[in-house]
N, CA and C of each residue as an Amber inpcrd file, in Angstrom:
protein
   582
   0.8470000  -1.1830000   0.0000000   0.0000000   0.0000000   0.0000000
   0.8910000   1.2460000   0.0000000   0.3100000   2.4270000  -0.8380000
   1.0200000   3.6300000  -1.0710000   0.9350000   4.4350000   0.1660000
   1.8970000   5.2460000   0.6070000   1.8820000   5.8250000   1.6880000
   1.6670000   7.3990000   0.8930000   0.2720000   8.3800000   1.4720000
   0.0760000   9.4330000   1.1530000   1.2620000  10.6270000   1.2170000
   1.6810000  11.3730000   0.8350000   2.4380000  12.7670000   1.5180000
   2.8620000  12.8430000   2.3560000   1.0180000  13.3240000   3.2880000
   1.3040000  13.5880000   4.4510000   1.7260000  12.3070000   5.5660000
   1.2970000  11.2080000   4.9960000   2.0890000   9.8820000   6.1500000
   3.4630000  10.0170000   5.5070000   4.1240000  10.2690000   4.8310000
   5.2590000   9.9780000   4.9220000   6.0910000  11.5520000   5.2400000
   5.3570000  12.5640000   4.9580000   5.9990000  13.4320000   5.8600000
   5.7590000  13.5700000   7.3640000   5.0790000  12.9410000   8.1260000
   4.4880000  12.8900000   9.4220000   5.9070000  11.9510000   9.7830000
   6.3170000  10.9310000   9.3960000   7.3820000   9.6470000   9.4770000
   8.8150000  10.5500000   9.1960000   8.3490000  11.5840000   8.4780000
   9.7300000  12.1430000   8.1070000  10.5240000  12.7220000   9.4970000
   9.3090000  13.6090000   9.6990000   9.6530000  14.4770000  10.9060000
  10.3340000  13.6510000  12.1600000   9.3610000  12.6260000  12.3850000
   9.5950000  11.7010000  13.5820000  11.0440000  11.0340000  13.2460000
  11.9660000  11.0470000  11.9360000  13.2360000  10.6310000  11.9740000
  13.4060000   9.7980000  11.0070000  12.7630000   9.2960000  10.3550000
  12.2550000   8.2500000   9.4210000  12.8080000   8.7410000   7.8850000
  14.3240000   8.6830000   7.8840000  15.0150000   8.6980000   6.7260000
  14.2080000   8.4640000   5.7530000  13.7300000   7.0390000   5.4840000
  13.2440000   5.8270000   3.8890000  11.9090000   7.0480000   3.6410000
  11.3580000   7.3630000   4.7230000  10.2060000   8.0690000   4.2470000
  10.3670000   9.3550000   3.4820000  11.4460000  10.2060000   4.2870000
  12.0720000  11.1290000   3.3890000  12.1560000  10.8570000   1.3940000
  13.6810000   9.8050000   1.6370000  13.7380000   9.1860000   0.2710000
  13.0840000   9.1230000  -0.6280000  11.3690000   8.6500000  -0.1240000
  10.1770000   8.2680000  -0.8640000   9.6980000   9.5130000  -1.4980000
   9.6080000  10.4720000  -0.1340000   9.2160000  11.4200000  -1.0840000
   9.8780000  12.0530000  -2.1340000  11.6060000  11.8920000  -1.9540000
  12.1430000  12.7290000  -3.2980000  11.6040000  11.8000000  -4.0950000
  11.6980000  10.5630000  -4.4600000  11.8280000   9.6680000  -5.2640000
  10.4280000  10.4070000  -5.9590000   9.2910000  10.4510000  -5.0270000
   8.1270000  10.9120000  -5.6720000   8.0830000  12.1370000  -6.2390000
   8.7920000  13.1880000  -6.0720000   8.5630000  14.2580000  -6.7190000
   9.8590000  14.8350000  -7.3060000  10.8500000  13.8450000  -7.6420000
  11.4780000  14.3620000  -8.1180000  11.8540000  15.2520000  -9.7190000
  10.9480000  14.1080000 -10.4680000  10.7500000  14.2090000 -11.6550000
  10.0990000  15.8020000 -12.0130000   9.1460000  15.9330000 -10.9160000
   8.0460000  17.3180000 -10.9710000   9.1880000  18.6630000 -10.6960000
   9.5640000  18.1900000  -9.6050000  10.4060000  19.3210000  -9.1510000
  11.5550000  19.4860000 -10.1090000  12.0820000  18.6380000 -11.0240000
  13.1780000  18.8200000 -11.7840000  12.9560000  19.4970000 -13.0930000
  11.2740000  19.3000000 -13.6930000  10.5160000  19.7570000 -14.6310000
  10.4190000  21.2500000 -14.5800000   9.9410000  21.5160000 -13.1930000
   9.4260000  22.8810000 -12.9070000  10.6380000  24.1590000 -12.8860000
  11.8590000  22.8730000 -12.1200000  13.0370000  24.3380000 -12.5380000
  13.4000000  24.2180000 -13.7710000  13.8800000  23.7490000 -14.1720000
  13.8350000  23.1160000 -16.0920000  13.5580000  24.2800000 -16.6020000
  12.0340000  23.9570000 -16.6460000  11.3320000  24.5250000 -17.5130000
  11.5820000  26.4590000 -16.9870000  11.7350000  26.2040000 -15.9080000
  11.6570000  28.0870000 -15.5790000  13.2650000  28.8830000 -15.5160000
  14.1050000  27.5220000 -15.3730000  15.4790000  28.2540000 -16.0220000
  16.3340000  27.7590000 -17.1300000  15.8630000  26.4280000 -17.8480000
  16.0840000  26.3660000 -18.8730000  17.5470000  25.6470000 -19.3280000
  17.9960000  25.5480000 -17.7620000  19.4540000  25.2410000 -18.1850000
  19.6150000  23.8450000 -17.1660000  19.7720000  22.3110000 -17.9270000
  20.2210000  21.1160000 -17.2550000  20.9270000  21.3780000 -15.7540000
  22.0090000  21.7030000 -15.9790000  22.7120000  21.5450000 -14.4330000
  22.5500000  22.3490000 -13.7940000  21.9110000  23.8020000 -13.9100000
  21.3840000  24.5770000 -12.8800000  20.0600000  24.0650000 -12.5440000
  19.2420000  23.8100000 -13.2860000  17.6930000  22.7020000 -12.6880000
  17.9410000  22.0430000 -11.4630000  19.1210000  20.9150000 -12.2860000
  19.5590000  19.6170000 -11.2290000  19.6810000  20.3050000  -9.9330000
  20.9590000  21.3670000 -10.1550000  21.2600000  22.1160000  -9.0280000
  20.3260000  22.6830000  -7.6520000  19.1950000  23.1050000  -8.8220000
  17.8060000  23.3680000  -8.0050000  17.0270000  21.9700000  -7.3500000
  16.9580000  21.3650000  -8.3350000  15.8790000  20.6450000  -7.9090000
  16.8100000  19.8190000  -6.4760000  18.2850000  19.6550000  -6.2460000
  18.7130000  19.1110000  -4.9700000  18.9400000  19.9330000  -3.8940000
  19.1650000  21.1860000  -4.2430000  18.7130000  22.6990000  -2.8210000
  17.4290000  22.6710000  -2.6720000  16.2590000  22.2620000  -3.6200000
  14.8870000  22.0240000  -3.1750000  15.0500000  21.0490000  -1.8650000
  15.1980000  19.7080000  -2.1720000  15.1150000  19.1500000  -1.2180000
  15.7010000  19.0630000   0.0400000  17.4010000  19.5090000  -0.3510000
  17.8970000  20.0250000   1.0140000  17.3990000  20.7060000   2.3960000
  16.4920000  22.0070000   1.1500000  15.8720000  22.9080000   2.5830000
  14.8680000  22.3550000   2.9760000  14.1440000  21.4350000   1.9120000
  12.7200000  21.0130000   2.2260000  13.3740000  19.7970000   3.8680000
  14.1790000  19.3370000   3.4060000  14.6000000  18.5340000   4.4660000
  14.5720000  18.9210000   5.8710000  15.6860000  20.2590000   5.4460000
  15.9480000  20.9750000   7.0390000  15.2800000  21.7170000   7.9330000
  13.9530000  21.8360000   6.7580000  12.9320000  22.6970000   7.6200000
  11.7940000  21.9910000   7.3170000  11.7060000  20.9360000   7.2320000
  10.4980000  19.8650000   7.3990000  10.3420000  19.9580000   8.6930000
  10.7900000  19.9030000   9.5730000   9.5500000  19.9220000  10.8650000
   9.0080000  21.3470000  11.1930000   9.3330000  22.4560000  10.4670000
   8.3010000  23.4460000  11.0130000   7.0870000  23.4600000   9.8860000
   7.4300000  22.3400000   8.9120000   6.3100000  22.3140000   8.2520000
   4.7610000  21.6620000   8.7330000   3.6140000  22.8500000   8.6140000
   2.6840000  22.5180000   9.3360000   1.4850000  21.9750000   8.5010000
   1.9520000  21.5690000   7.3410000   0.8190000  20.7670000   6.4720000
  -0.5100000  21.8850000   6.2670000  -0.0810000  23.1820000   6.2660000
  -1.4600000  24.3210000   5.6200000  -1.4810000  24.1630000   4.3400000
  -1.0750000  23.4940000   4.1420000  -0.8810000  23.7110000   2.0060000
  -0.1290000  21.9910000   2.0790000  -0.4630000  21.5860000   0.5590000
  -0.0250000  20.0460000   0.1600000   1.5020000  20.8420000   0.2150000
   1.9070000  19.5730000   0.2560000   3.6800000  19.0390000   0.4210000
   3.7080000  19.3150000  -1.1570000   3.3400000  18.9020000  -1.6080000
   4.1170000  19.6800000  -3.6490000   3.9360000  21.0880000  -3.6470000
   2.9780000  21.2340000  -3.2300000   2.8430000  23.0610000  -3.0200000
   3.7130000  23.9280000  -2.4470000   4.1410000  22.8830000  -1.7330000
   5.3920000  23.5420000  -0.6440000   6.6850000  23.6000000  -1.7090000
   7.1610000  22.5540000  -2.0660000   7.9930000  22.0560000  -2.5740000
   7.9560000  22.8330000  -3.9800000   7.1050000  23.1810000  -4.9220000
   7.0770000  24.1010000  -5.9630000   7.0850000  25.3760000  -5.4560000
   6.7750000  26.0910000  -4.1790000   7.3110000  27.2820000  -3.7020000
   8.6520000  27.8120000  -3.4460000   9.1800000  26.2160000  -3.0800000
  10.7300000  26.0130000  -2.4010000  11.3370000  26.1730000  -4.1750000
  10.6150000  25.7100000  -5.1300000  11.9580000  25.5960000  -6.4980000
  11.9890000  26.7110000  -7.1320000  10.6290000  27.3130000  -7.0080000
  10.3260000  28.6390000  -7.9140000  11.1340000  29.9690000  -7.3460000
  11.0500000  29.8750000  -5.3870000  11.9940000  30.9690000  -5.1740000
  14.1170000  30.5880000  -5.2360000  13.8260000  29.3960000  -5.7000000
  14.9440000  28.7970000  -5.8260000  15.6770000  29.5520000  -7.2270000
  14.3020000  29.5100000  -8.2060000  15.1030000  29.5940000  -9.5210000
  14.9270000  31.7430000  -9.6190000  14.4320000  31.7610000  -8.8820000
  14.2280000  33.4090000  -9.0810000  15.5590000  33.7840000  -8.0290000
  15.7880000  33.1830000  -7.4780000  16.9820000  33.5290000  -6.7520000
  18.5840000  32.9260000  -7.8130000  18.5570000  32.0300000  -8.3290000
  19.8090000  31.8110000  -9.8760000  19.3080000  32.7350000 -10.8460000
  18.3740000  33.6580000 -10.7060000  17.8130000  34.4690000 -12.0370000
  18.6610000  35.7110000 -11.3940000  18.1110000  35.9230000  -9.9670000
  18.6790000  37.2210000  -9.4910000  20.2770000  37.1860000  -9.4360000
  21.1090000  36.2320000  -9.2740000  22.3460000  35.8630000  -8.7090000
  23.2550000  36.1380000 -10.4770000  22.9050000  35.0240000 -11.7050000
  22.7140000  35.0610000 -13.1500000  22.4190000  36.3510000 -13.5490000
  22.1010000  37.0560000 -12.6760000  21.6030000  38.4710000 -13.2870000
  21.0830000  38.5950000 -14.8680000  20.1300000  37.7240000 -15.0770000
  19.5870000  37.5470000 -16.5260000  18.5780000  36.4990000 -16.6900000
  18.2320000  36.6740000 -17.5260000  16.5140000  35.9340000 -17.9510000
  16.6900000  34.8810000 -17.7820000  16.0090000  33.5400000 -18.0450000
  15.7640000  32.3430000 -18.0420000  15.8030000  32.4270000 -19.3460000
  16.7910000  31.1740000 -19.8030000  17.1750000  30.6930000 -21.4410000
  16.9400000  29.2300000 -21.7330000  15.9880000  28.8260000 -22.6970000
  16.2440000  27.4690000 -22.7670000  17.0310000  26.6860000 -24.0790000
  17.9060000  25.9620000 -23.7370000  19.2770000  25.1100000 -24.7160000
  18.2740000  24.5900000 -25.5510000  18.8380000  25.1370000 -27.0120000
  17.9190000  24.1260000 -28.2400000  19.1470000  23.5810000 -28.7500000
  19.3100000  22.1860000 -28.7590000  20.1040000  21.5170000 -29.6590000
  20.1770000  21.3860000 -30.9640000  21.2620000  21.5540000 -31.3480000
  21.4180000  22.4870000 -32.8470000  21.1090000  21.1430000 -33.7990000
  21.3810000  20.1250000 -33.2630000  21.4090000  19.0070000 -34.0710000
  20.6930000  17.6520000 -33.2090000  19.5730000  17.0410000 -34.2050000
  18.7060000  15.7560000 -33.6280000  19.8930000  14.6710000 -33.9200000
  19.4490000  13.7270000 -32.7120000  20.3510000  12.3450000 -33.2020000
  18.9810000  11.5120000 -33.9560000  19.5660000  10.6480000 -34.6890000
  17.7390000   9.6640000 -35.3610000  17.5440000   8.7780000 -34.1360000
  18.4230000   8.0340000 -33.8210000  18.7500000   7.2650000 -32.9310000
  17.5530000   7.3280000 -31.0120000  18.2470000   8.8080000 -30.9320000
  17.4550000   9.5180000 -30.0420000  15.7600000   9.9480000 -30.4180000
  15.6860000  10.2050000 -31.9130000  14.2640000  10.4940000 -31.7100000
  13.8430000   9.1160000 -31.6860000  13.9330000   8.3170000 -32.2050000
  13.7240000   6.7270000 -32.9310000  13.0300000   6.2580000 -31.1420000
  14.0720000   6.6600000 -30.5680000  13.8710000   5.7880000 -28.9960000
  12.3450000   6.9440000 -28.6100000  12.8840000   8.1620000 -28.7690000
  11.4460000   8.9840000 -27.5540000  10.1570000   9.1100000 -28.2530000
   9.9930000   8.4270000 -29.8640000   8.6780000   8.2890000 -30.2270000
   7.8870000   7.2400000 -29.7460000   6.3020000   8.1640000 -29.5980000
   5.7790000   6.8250000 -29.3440000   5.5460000   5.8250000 -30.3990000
   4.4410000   4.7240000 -29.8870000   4.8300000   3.3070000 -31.0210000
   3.9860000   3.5530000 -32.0730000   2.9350000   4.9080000 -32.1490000
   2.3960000   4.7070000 -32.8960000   2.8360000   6.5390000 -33.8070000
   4.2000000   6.6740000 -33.5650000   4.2570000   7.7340000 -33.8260000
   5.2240000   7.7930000 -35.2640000   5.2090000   8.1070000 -36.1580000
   6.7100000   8.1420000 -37.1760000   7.5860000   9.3840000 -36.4790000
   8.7980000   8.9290000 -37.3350000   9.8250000   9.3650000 -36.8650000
   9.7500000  11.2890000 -37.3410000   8.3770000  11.4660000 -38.6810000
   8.6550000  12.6070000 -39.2010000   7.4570000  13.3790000 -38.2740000
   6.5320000  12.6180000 -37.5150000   6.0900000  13.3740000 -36.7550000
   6.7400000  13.3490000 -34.6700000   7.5050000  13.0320000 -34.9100000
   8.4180000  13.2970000 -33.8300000   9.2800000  14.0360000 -33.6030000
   9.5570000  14.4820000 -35.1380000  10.4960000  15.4340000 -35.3830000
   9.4240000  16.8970000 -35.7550000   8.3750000  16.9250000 -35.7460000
   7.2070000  17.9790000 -35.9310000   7.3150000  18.0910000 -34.5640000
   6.7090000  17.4210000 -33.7960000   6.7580000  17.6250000 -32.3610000
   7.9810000  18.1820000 -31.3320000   9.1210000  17.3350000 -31.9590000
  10.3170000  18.3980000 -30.9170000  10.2600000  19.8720000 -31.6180000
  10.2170000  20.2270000 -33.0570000  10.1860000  21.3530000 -33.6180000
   9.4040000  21.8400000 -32.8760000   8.2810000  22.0410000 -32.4860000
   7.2330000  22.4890000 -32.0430000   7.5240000  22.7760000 -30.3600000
   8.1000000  21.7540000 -30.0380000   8.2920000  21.9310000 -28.4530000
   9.6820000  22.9320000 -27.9680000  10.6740000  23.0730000 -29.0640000
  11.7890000  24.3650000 -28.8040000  11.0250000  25.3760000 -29.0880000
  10.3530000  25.6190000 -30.2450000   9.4960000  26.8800000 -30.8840000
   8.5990000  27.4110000 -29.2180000   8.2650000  26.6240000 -28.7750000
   7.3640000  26.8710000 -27.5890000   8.0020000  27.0120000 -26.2540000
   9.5130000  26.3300000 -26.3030000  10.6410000  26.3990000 -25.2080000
  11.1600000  27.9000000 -24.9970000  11.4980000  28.4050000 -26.8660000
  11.9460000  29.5070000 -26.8450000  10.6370000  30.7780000 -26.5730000
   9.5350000  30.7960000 -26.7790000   8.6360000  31.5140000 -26.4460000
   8.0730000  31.7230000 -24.9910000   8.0350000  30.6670000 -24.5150000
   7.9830000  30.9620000 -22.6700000   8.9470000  31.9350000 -22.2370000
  10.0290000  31.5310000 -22.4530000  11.7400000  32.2770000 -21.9430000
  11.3690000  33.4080000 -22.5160000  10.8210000  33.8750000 -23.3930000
  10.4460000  35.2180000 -23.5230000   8.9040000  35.8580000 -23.2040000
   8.5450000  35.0350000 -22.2230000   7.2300000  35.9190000 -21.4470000
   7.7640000  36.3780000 -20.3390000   7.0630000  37.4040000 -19.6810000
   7.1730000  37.8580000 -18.3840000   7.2420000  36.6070000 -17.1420000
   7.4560000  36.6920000 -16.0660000   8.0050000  35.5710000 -14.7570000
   7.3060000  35.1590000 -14.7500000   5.8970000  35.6790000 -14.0340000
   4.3760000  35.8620000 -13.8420000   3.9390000  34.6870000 -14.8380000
   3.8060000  35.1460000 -16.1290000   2.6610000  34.5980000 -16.7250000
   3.3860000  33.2150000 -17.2960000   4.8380000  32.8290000 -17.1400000
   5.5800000  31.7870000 -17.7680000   5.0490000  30.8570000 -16.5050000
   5.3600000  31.4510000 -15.2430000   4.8190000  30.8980000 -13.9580000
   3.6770000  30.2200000 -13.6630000   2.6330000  31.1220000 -14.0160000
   1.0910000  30.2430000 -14.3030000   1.1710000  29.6020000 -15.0810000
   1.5710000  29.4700000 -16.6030000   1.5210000  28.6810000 -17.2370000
   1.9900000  27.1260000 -17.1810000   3.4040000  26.9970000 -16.3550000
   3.9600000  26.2540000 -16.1920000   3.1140000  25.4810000 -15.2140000
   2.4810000  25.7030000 -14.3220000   2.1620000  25.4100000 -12.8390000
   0.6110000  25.0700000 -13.3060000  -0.3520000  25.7240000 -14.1630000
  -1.0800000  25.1120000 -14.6050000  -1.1610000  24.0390000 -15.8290000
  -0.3950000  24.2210000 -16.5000000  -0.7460000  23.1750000 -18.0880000
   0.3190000  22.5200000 -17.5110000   1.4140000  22.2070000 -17.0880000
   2.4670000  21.5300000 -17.2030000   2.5140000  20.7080000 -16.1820000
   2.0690000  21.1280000 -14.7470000   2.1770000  20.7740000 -13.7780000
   0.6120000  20.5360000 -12.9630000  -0.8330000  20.7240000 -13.8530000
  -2.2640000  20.5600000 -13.2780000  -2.4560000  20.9890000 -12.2190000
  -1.7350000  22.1430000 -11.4720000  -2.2930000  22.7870000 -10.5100000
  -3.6420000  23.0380000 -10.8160000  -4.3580000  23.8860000 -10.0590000
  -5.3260000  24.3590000  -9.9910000  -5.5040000  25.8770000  -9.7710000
  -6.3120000  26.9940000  -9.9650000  -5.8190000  28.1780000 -10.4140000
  -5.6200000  28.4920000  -8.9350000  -6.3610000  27.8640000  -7.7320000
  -6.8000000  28.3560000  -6.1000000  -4.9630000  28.1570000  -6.2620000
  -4.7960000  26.7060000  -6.1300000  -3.3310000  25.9800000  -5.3470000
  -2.8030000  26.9560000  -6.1230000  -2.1640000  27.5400000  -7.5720000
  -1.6350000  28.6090000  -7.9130000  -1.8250000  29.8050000  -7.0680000
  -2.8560000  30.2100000  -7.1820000  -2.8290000  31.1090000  -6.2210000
  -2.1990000  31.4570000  -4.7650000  -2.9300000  30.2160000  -4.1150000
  -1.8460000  30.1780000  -2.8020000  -0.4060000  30.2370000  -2.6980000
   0.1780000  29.6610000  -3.8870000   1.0490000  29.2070000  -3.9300000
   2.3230000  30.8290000  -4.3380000   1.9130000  31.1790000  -5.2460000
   2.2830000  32.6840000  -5.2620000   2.1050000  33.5120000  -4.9710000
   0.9820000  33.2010000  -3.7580000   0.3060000  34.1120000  -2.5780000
  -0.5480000  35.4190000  -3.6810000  -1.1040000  35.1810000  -4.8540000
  -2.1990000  36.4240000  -5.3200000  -2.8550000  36.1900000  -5.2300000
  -4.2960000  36.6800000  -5.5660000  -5.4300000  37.3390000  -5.7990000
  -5.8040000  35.7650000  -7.2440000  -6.7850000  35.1170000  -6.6590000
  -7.4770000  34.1180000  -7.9380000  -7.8680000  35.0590000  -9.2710000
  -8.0590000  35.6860000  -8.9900000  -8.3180000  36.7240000 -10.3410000
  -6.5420000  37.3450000 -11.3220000  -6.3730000  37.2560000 -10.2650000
  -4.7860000  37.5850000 -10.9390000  -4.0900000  36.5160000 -11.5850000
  -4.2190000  35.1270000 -11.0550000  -3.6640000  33.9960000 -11.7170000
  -4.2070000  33.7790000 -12.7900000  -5.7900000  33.7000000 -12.9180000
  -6.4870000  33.7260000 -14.4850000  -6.3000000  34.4840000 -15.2510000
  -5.9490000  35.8820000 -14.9850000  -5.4220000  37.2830000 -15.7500000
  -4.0700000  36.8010000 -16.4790000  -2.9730000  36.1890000 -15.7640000
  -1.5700000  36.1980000 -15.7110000  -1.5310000  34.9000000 -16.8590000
  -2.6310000  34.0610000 -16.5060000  -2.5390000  32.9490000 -17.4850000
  -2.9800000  33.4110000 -19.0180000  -4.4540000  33.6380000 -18.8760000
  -5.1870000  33.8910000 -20.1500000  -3.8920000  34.9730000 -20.7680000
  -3.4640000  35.8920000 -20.2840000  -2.4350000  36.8370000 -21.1610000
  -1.0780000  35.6490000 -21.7310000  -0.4840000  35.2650000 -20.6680000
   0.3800000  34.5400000 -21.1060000   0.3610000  33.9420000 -22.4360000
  -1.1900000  33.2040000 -22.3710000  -1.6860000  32.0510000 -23.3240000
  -1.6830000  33.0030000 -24.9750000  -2.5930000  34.1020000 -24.7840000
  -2.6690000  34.9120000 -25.3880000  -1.1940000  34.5500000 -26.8420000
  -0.1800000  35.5480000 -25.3030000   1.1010000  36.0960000 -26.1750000
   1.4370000  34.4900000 -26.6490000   1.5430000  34.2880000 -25.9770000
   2.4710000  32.7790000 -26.9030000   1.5880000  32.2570000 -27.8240000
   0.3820000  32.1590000 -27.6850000  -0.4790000  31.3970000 -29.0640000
   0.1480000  32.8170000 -30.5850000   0.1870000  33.7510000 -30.2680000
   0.2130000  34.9220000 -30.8440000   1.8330000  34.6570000 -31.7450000
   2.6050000  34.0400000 -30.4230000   4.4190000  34.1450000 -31.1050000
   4.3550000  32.8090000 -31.6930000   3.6530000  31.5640000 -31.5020000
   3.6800000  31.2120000 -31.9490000   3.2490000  31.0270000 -33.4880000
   2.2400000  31.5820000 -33.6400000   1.9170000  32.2520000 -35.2830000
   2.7130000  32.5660000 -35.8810000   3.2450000  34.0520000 -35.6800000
   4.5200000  34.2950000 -36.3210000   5.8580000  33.5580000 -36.0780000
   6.3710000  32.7270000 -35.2530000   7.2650000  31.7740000 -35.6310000
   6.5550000  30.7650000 -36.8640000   5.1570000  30.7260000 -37.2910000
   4.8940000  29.9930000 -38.2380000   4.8930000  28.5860000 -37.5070000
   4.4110000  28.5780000 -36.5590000   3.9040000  27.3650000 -35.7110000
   2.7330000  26.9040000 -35.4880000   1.9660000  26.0660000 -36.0870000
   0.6760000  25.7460000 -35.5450000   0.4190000  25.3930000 -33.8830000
  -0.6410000  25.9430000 -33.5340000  -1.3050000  25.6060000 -32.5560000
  -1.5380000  24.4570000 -32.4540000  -1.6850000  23.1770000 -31.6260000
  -2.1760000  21.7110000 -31.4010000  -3.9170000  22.1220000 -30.8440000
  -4.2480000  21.3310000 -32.1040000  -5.5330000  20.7000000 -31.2460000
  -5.9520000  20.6390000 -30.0920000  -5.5900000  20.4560000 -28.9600000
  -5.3010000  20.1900000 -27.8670000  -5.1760000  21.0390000 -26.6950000
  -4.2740000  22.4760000 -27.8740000  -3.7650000  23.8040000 -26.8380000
  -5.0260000  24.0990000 -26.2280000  -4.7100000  24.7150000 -24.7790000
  -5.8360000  25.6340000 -23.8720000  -6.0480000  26.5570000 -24.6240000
């Protein structure tokens, strides 16, 4: 049986190393996504996403469970990466590799995917890499935290401590500009987009 969050942060506190573990193990992937995606650069992410857990570690017991444990933990990466933004003294950039291996796409398509629409799809996913990195903090922020990560606009909210009206503002604009850059990069929209 799966142990919830909060039982394994309750086990954490009380001393309970494995429970700790569990939880990176569980959110590591999220937390490594979220700086990723908001600074754009592999080993500063990594970098983040293991000072995430560090502090989350050291100040797990004044944690009082008012907000979910990912909530916490995406508060802990986001002022993480705004603090390598402030330090970097410069925007968030994301690495487009100048050159596909076949090899590499061959493996990350799915089974029912060809190789020429896998290669539509990474096109599509730098075109959209490089267009976030050029929105405002704010609205790259909602975006990320809602489409990428299924928050919810409240848990957003809490989470960046605004106004629910401000997170829907910050999003719908976001969505806006990038459906917009994406046009003129000559990018279709997916089916799919919000």
């Amino acid at each position: 049986m799966t142990s919830t969050d909060e039982e394994l942060v309750a086990r954490s506190i009380r001393g309970d190393t494995d429970s700790f573990n569990e939880l990176i193990l569980r959110w590591e992937r999220p937390i490594y996504a979220l700086a990723y995606r908001t600074i754009g650069r592999e080993e500063d992410a990594r970098d983040v996403c293991q000072e995430t857990f560090l502090r989350a570690f050291r100040a797990l017991p004044g944690f009082r469970g008012q907000a979910k444990f990912s909530s916490w933990l995406y508060r802990i990466t986001l002022n993480l990466c705004r603090d390598w933004a402030r330090r970097e003294r410069r925007a968030p950039f994301v690495q487009v590799p100048d050159d596909s291996d076949p090899i590499e796409l061959a493996a990350a398509a799915e089974p029912s995917e060809s190789i020429e629409d896998l290669v539509a799809r990474k096109d599509l996913t730098r075109i959209v890499e490089r267009v976030m990195a050029r929105l405002p903090e704010e609205q790259r922020t909602a975006i990320l935290l809602k489409e990428y990560h299924g928050l919810t606009f409240q848990e957003i909210a809490d989470l960046v401590g605004c106004p629910l009206s401000t997170v829907k503002t910050r999003l719908y604009q976001g969505l806006t500009v990038l459906r917009r850059e994406l046009a003129k990069e000559g990018a279709g929209v997916p089916q799919d987009w919000p």
